[in-house]
N, C-alpha and C positions, 0 to 999 in steps of 0.2 A: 434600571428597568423603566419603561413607559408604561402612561396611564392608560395605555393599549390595553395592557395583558390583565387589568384589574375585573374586565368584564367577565363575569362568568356562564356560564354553560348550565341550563336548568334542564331537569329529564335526562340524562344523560344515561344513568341506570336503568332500562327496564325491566330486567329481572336478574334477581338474585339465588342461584340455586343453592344447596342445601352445602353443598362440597366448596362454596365459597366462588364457584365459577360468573362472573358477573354475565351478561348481555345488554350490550350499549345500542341504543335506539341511533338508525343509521344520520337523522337529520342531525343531531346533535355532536353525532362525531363529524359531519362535514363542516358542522357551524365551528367546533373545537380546532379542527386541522385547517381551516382560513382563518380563524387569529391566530394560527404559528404563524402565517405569511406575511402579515402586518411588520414593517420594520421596530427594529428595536425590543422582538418581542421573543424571549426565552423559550425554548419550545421544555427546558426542563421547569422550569419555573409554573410553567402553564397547567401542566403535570400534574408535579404538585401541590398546586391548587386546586386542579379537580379530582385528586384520587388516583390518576392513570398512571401506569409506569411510562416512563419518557419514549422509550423505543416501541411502547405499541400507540403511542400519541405520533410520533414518528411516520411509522409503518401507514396510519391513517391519512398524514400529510402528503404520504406517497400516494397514496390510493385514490384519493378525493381529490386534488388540487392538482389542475393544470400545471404542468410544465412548460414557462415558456424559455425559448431557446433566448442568448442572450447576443444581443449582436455586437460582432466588433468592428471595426475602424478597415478590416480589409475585406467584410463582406458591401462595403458601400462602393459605388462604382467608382474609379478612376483612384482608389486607395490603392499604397501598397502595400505588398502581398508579400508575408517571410516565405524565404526560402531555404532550404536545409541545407546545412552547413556540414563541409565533410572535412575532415583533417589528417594525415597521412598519418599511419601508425609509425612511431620513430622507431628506424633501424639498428639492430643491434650488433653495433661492428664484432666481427670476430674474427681473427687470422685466418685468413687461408690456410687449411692444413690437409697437406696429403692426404686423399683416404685411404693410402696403404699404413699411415701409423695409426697406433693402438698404445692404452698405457694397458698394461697385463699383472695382476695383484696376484699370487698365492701365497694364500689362506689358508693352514690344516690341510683338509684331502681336496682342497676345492681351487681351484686357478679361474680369477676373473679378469674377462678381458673387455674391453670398453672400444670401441672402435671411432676412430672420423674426430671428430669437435666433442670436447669436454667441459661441461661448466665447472670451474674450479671451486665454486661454493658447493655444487650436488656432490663432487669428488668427496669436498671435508667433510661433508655427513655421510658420506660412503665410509671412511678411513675411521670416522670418529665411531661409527658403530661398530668396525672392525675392532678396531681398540677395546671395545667396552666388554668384547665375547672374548677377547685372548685372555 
């Protein structure tokens, strides 16, 4: 940790209600939420060190402190620029099969019949479940 985050945050309570609800004096949480900014500098550690829970010392870093956008290498002029990459989905050879064949299972009172192209792995957990009711 850096000798950034040693500095602390005075007033930061301004009042303290009865039910334990704090109210943080608004200068103090923007002075608290720009030492998160400082590099090197822990925003749970910051925390605490002043009493605050991390994600509403967080929530304040949001609120208070500029976002700036950060620039990269292809918003400068004459950079290059990615472009999206597309890759063909691999095709799944399977025989040509007649659509007048069918493989046809009966079952007890029941006859099932499967039509066109059959995955031979869906088949075995078809037959395997079959197996498990007889």
């Amino acid at each position: 940790m850096s000798d950034n985050s040693a500095e602390v945050v005075t007033g930061l309570v301004k009042k303290e209600g009865s039910n334990g609800r704090r109210t943080y004096s608004v200068a103090a949480k923007q002075a608290l939420a720009e030492l998160c900014r400082r590099p090197g500098v822990s925003v749970a550690a910051l925390a605490l060190q002043h009493g605050v829970n991390a994600n509403l010392l967080r929530r304040w870093v949001n609120q208070y402190c500029e976002v700036k956008p950060v620039r990269t290498r292809a918003a400068e002029p004459g950079a290059a620029a990615l472009l999206p990459v597309t890759t063909p989905m691999p095709s799944l050879s399977r025989p040509s099969i007649n659509s007048d064949s069918f493989i046809e299972i009966v079952f007890l009172a029941a006859t099932i019949r499967l039509r066109g192209a059959v995955d031979a792995h869906a088949l075995g957990i078809v037959l395997d479940c079959l197996a498990q009711r007889a």
